[in-house]
N, CA, C and O atoms as a DFTB+ gen file, in Angstrom:
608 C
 N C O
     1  1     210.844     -45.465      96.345
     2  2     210.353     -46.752      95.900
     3  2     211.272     -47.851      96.449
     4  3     212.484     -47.879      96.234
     5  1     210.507     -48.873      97.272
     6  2     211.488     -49.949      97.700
     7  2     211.898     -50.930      96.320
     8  3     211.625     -50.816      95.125
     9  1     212.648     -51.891      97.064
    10  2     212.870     -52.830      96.047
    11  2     212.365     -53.935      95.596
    12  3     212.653     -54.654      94.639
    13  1     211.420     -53.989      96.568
    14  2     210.557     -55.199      96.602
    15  2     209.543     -54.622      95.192
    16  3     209.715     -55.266      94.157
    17  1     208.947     -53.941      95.157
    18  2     207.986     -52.645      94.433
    19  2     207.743     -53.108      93.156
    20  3     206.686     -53.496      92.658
    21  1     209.370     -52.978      92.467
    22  2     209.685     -53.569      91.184
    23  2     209.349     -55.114      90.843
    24  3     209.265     -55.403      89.649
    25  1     209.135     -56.206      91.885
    26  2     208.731     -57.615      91.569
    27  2     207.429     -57.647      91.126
    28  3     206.662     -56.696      91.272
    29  1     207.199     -58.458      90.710
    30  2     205.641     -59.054      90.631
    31  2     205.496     -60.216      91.293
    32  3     206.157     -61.185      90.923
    33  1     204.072     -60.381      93.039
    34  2     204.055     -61.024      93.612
    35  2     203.047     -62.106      93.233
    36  3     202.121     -61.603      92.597
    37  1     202.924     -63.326      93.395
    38  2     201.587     -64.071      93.249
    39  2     201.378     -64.972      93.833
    40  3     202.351     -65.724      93.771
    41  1     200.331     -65.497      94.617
    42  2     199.831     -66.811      95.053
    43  2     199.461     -67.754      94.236
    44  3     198.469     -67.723      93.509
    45  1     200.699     -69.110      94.390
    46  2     200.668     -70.245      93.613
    47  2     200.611     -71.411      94.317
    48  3     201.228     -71.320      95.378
    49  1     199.999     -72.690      94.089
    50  2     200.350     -73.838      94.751
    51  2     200.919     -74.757      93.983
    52  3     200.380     -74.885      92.884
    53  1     201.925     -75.511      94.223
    54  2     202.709     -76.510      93.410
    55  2     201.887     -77.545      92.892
    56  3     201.669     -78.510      93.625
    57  1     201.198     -77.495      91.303
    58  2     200.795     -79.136      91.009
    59  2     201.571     -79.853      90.968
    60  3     202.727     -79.596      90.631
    61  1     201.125     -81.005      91.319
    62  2     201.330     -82.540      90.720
    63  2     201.233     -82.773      89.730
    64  3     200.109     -82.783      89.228
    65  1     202.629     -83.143      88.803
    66  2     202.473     -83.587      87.512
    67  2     202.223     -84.728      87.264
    68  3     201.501     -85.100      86.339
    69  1     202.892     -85.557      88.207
    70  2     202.840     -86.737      88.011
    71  2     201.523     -87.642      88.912
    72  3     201.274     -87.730      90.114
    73  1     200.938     -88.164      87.812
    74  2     200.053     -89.800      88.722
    75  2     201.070     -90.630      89.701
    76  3     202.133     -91.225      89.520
    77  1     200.319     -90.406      90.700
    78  2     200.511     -91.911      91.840
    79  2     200.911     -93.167      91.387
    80  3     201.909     -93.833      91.661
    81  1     199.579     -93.465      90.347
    82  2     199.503     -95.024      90.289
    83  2     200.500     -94.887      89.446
    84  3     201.383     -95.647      89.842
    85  1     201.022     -94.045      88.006
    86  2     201.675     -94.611      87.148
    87  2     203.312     -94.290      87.836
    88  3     204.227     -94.882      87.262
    89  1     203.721     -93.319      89.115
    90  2     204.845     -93.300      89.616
    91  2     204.993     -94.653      90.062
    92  3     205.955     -95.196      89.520
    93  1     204.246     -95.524      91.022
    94  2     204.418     -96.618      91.284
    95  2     204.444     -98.013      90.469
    96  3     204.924     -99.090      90.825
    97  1     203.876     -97.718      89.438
    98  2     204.340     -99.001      88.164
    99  2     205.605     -98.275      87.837
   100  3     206.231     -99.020      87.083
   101  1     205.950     -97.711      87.944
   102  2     207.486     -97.213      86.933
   103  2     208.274     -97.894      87.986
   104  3     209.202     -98.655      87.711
   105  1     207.856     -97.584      89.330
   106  2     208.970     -97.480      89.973
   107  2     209.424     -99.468      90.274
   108  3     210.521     -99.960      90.536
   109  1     207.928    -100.221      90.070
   110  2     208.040    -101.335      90.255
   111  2     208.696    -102.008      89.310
   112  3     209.485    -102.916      89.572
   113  1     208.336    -101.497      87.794
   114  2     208.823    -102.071      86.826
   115  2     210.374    -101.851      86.676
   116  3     211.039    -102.799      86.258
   117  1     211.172    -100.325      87.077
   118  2     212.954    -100.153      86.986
   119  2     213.047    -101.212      88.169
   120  3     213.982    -101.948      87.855
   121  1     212.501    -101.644      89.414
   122  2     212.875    -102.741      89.743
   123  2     212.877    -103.595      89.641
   124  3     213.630    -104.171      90.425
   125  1     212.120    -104.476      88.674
   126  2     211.788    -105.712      88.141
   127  2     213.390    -105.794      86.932
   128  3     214.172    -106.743      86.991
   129  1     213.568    -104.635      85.962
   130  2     214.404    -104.576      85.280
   131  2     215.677    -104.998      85.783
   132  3     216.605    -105.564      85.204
   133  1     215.501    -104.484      87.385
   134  2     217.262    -104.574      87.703
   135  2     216.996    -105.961      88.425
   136  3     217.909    -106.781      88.335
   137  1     216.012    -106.277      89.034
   138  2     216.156    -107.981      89.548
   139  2     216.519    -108.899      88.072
   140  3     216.911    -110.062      88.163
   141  1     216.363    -108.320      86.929
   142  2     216.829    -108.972      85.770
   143  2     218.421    -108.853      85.506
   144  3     219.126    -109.668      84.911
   145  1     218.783    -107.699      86.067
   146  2     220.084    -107.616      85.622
   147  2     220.886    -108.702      87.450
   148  3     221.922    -109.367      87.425
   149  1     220.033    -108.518      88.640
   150  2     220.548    -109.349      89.301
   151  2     220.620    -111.286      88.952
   152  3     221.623    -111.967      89.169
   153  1     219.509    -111.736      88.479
   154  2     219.471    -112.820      87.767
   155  2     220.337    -113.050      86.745
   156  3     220.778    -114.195      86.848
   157  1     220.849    -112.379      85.653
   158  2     222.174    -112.574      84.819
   159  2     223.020    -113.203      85.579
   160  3     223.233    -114.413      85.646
   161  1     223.694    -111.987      86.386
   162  2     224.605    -112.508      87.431
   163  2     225.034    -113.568      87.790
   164  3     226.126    -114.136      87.815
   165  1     223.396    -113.893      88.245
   166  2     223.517    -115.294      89.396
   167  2     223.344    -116.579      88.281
   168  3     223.890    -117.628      88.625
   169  1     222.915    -116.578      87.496
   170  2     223.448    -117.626      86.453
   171  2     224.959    -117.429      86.220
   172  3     225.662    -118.440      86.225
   173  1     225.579    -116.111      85.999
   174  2     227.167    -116.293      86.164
   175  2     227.663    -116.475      87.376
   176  3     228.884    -116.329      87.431
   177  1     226.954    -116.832      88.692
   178  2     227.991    -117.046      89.918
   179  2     228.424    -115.757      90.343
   180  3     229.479    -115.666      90.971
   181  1     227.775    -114.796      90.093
   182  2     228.167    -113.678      90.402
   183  2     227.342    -112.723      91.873
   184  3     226.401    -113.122      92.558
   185  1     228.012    -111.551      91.978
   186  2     226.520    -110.699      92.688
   187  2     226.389    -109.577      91.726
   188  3     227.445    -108.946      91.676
   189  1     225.740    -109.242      91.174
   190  2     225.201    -107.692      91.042
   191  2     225.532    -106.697      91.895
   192  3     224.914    -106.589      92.955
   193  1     226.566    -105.814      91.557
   194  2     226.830    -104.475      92.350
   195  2     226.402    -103.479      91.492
   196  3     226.478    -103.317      90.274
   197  1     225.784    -102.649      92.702
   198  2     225.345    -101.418      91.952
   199  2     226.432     -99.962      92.662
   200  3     226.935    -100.155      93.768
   201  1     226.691     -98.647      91.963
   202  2     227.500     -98.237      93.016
   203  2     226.531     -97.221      93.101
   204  3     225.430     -97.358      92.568
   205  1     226.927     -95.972      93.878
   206  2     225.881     -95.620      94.651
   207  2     227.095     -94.150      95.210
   208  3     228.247     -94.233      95.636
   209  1     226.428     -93.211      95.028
   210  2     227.261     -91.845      96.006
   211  2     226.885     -91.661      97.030
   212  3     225.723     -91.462      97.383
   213  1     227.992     -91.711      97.756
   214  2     227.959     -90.900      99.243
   215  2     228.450     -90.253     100.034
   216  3     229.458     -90.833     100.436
   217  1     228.292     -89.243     100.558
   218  2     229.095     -88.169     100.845
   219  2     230.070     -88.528     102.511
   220  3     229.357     -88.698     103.500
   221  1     231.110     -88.588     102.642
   222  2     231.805     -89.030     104.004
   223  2     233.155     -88.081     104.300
   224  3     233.890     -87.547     103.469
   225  1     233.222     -88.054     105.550
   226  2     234.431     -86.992     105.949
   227  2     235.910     -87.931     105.821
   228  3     236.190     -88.954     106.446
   229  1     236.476     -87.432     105.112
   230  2     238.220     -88.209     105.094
   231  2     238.820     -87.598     106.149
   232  3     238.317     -86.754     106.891
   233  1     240.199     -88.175     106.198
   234  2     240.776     -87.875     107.282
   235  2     240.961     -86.406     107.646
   236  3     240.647     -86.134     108.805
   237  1     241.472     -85.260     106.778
   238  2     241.735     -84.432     107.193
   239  2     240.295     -83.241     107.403
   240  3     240.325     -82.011     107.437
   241  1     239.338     -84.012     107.494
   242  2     238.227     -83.390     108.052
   243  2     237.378     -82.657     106.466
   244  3     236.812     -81.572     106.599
   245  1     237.376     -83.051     105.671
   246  2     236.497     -82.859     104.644
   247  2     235.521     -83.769     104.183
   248  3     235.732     -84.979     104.095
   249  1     234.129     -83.049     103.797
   250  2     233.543     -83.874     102.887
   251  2     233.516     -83.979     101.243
   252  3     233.376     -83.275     100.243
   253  1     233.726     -85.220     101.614
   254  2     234.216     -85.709      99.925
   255  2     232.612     -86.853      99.487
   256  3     231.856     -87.469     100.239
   257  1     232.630     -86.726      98.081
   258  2     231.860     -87.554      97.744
   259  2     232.526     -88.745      97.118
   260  3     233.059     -88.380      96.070
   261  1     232.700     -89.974      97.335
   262  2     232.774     -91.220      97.758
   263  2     231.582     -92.184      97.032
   264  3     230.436     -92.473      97.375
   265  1     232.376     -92.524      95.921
   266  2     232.061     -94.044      95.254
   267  2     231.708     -95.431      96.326
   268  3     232.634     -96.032      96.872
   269  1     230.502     -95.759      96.495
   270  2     230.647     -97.269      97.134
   271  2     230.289     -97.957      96.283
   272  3     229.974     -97.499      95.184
   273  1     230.234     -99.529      96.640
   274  2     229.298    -100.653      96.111
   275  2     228.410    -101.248      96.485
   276  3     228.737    -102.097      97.314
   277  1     227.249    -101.204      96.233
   278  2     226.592    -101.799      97.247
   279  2     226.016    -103.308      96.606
   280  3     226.046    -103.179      95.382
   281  1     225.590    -104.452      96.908
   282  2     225.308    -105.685      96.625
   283  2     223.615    -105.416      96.070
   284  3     223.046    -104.450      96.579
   285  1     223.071    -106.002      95.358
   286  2     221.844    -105.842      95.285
   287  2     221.036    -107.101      95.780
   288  3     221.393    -108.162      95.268
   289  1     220.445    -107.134      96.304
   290  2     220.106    -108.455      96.840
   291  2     218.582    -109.062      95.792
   292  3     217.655    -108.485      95.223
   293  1     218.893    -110.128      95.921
   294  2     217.427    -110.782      94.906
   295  2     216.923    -110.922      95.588
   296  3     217.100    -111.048      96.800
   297  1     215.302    -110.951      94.277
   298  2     214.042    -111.103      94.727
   299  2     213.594    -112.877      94.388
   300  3     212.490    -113.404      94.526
   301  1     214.711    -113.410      93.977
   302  2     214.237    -114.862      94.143
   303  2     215.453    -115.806      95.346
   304  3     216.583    -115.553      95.764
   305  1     214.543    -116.868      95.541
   306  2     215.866    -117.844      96.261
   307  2     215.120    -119.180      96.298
   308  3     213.904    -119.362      96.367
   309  1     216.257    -120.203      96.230
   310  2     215.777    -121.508      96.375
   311  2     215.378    -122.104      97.617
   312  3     215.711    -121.552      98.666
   313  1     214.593    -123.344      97.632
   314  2     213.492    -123.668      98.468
   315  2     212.815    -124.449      98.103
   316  3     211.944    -124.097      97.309
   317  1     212.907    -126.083      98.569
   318  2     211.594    -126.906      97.996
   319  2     211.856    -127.692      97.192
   320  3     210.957    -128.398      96.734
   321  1     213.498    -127.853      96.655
   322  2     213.487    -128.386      95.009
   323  2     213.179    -127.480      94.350
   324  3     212.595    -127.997      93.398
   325  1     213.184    -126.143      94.180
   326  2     213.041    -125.088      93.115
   327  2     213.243    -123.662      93.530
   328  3     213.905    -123.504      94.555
   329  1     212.783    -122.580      92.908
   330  2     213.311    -121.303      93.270
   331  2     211.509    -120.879      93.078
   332  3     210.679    -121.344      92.297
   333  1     211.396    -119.970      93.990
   334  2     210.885    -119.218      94.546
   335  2     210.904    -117.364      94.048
   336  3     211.836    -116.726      94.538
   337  1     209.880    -116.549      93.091
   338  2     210.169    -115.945      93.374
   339  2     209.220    -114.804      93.755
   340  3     208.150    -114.957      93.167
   341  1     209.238    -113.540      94.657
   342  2     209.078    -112.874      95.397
   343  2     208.569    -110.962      94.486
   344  3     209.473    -110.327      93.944
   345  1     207.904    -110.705      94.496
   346  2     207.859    -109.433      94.027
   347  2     207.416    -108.228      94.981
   348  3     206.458    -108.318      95.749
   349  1     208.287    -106.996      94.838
   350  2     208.231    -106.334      95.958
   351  2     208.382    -104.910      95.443
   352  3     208.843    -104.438      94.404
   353  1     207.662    -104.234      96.872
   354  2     207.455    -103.116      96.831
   355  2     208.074    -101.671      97.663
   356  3     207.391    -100.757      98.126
   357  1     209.600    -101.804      97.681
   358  2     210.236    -101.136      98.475
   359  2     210.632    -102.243      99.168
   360  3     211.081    -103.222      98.573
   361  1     210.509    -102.202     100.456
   362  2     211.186    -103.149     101.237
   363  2     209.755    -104.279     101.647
   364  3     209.987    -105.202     102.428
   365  1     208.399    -104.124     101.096
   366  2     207.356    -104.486     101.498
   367  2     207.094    -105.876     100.099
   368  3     207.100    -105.600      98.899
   369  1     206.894    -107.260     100.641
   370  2     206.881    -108.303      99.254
   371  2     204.992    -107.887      98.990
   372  3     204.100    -107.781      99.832
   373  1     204.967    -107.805      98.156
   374  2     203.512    -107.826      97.598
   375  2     202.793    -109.327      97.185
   376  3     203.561    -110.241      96.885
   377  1     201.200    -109.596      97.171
   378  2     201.213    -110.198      96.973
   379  2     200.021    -110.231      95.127
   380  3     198.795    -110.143      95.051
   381  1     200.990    -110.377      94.033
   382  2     200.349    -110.368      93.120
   383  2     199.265    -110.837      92.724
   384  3     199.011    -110.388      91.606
   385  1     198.566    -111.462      93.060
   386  2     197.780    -112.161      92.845
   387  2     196.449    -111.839      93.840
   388  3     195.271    -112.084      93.581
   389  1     196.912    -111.319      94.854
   390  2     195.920    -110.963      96.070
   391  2     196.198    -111.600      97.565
   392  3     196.154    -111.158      98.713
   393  1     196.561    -113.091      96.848
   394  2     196.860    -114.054      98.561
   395  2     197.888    -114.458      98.538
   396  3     198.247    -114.768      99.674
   397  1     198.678    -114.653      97.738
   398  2     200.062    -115.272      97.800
   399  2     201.083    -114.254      97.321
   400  3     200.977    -113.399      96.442
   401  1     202.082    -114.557      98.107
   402  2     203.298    -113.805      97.976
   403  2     204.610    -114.158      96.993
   404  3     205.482    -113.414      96.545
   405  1     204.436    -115.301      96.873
   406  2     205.477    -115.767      96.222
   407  2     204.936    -116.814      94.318
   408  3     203.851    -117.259      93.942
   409  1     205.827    -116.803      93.888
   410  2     205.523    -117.601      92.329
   411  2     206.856    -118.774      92.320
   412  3     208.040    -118.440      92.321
   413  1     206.402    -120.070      92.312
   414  2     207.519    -121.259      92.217
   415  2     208.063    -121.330      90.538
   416  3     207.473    -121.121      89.478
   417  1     209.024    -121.602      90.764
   418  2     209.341    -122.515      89.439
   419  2     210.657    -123.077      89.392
   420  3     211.658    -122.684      89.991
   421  1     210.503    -124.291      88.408
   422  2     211.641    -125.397      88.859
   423  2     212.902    -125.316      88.587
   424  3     213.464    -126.308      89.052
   425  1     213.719    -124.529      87.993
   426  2     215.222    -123.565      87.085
   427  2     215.205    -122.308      87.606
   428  3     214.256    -121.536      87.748
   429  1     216.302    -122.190      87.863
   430  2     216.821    -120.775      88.341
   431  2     216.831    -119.789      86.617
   432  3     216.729    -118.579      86.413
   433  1     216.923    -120.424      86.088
   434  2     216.349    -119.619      84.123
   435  2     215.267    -119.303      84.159
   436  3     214.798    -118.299      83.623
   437  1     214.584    -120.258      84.918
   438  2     212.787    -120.182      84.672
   439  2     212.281    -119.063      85.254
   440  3     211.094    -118.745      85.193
   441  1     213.462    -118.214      86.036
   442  2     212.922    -117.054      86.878
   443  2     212.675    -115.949      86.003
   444  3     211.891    -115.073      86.368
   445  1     213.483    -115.854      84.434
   446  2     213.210    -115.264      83.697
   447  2     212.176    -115.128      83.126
   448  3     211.962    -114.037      82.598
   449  1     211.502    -115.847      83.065
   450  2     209.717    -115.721      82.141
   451  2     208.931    -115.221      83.356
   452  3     207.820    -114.767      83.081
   453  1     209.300    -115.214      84.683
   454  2     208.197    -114.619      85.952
   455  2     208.779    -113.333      86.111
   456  3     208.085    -112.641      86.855
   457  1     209.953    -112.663      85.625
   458  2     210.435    -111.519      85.532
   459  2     209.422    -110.451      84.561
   460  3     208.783    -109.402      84.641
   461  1     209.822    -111.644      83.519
   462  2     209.435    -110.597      82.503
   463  2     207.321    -110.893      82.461
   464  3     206.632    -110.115      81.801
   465  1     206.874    -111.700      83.002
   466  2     205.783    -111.296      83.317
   467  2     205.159    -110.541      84.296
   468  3     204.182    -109.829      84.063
   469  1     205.670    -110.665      85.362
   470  2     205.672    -109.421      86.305
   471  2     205.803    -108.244      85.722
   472  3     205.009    -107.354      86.025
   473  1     206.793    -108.015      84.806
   474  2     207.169    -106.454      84.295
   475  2     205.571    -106.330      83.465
   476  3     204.726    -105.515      83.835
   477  1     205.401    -107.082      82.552
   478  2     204.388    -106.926      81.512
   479  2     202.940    -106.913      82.680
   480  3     202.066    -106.075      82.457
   481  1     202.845    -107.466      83.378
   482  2     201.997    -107.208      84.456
   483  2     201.311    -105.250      85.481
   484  3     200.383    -104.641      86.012
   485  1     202.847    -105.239      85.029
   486  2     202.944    -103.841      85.993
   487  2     202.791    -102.884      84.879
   488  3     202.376    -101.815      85.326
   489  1     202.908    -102.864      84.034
   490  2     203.115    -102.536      82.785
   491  2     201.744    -102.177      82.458
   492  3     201.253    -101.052      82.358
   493  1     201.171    -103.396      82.299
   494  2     199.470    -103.295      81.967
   495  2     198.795    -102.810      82.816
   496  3     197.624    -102.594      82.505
   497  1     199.319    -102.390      84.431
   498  2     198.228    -102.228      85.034
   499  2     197.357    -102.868      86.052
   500  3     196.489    -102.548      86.865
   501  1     198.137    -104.166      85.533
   502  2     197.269    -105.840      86.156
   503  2     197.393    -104.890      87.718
   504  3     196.365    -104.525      88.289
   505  1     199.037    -104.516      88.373
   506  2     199.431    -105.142      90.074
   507  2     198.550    -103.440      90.606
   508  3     198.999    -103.032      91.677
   509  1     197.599    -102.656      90.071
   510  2     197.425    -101.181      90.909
   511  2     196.913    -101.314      91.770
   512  3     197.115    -100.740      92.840
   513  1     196.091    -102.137      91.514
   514  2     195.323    -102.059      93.218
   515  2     196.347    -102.941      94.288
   516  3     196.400    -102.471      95.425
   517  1     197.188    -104.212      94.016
   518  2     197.748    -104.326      95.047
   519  2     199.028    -102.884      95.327
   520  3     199.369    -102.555      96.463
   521  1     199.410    -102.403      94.428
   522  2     200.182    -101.788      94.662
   523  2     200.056    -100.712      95.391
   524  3     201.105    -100.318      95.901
   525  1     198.959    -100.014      95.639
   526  2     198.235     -99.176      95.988
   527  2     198.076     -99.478      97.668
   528  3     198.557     -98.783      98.563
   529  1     197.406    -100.499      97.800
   530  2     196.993    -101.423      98.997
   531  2     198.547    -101.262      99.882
   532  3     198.579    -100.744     100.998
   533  1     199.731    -101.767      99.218
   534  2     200.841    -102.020      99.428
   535  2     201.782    -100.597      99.899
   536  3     202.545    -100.557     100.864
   537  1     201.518     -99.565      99.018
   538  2     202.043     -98.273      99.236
   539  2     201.563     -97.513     100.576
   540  3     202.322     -96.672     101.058
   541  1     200.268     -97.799     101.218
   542  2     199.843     -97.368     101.846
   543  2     200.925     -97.883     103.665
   544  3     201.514     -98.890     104.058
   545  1     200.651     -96.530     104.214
   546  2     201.792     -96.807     105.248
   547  2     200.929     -97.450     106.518
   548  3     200.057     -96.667     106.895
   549  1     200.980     -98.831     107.339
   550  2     200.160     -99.260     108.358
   551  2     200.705     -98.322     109.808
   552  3     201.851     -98.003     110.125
   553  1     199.472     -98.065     110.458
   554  2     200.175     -97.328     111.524
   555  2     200.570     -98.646     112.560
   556  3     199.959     -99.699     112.739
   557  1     201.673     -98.212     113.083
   558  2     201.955     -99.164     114.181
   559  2     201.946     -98.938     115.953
   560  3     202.141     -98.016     116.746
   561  1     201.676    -100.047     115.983
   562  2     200.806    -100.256     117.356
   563  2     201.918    -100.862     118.561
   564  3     202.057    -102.079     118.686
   565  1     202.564    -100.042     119.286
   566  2     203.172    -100.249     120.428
   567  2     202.766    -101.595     121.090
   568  3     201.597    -101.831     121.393
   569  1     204.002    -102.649     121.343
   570  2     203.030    -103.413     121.918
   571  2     202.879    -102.984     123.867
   572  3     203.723    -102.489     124.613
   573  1     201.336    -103.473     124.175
   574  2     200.955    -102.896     125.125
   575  2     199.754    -101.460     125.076
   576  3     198.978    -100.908     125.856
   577  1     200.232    -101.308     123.539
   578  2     199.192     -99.880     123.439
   579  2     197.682    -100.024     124.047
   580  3     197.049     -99.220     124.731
   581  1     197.270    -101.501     123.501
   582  2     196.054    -101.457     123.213
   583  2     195.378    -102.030     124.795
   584  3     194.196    -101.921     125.119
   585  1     196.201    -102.492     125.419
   586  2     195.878    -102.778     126.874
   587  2     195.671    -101.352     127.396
   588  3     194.565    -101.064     127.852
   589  1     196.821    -100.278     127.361
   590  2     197.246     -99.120     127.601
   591  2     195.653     -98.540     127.801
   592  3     195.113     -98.186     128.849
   593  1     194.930     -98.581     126.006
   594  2     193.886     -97.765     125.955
   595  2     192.374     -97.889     126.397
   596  3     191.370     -97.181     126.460
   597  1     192.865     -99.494     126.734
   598  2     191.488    -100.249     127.495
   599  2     191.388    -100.256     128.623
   600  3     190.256    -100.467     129.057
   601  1     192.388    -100.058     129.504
   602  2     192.306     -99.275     130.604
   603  2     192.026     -97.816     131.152
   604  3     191.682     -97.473     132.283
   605  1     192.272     -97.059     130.024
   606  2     192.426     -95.690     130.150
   607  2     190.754     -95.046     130.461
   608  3     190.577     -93.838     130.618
């Protein structure tokens, strides 16, 4: 008798536990949370550091895991006589509403009530279809491709 003999074999495929749409409100909303904790900050004159592990070789040729800091950068900035702010989706700004990308208002405080409506937004459900729209990856087009294929 081999050893294999003794196992019990079976064909399985990995579900999905998790929803799409509600991974992507979570994931929008822990970022909305921390553009809140970057806004504190910047009413204190501060930046928001977040730290972050990473693994790097020291001198005598090992890898060590290694504390950094990294800056968090905001999703608002001034512009216009007022602040401007921006809601985003990875590195991609969305546009909440459908056509516009950005939400004004006249206090860098005032960014707080577009925070926390954005969150309550994502929250409810309001941003899925842009978010959705937004998640989706555009293929990109070499420039020259399309001459390339009209010749071909």
């Amino acid at each position: 008798m081999t050893h294999l003999a003794k196992l019990t074999f079976k064909t399985v495929s990995k579900s999905i536990l998790r929803d799409p749409v509600i991974a992507r409100r979570d994931k929008v909303i822990a970022a909305l949370e921390e553009q809140a904790l970057v806004l504190a900050a910047a009413l204190e004159g501060k930046d928001h550091i977040k730290l972050r592990s990473k693994w790097m070789i020291n001198d005598q040729g090992e890898r060590v895991l290694v504390k950094t800091q990294r800056r968090v950068k905001p999703w608002f900035f001034a512009q216009d006589g007022g602040w401007y702010v921006q809601c985003r989706y990875g590195a991609r700004v969305i546009a909440a509403d459908g056509k516009n990308n950005a939400l004004f208002v006249n206090a860098l405080k005032d960014v707080t009530v577009v925070l926390e409506a954005l969150t309550s937004a994502a929250a409810a459900g309001e941003l899925d279809a842009v978010l959705a729209k937004t998640a989706l990856r555009q293929p990109t087009v070499k420039p020259g491709a399309a001459r390339a294929n009209a010749d071909g």
